[in-house]
C-alpha positions as CSV (number, residue, x, y, z in Angstrom):
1,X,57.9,-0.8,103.4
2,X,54.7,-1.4,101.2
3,X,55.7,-3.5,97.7
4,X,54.2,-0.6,95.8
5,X,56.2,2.2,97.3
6,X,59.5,-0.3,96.6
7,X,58.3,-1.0,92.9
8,X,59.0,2.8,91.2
9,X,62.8,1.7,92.2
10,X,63.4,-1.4,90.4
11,X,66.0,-1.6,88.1
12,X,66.9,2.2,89.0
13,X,70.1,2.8,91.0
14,X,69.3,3.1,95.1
15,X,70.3,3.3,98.5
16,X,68.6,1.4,100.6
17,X,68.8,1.7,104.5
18,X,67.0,-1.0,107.2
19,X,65.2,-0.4,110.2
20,X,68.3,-0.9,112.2
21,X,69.9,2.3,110.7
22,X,73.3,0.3,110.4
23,X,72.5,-1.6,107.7
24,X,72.8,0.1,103.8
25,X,72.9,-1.2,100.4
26,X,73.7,0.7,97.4
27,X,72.9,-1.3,94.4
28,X,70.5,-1.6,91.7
29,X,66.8,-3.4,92.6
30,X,66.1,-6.4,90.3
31,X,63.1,-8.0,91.9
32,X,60.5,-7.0,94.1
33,X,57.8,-9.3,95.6
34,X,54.8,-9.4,98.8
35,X,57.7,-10.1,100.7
36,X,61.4,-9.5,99.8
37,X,63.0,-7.7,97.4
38,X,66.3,-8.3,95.9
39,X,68.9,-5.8,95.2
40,X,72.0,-6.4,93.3
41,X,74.6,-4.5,95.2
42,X,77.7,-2.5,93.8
43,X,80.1,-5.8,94.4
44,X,77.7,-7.8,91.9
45,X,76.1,-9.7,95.1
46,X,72.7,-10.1,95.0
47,X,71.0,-9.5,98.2
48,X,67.4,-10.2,99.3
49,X,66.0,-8.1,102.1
50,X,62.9,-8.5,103.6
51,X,60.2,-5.7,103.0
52,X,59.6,-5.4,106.5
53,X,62.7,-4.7,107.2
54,X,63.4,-1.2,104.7
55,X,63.5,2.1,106.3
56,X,64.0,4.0,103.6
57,X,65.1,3.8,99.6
58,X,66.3,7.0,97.8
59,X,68.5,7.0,94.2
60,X,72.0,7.3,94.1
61,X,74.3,7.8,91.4
């Protein structure tokens, strides 16, 4: 997924799904970058996926 396209999420709270439609996290973005960006998920974790790798990002309460 393109870094702009991730950046109107950040610090908002999402649900992000990989390309492998398996994968989810539900968390709030902290960071995004050319290549990764970091979510911190609802257990406190934080979890760097690469932007390659996102399907899809939608909000979630």
């Amino acid at each position: 997924m393109n870094q702009n396209d991730i950046e109107k999420y950040v610090n908002k709270q999402v649900r992000l799904y990989q390309k492998d439609d398996k994968t989810f996290w539900t968390g709030i973005i902290k960071d995004v970058n050319p290549l990764a960006t970091t979510i911190k998920d609802k257990f406190g974790r934080l979890v760097t996926v690469e932007n390659a790798e996102i399907k899809t990002i939608s909000e979630w309460s």
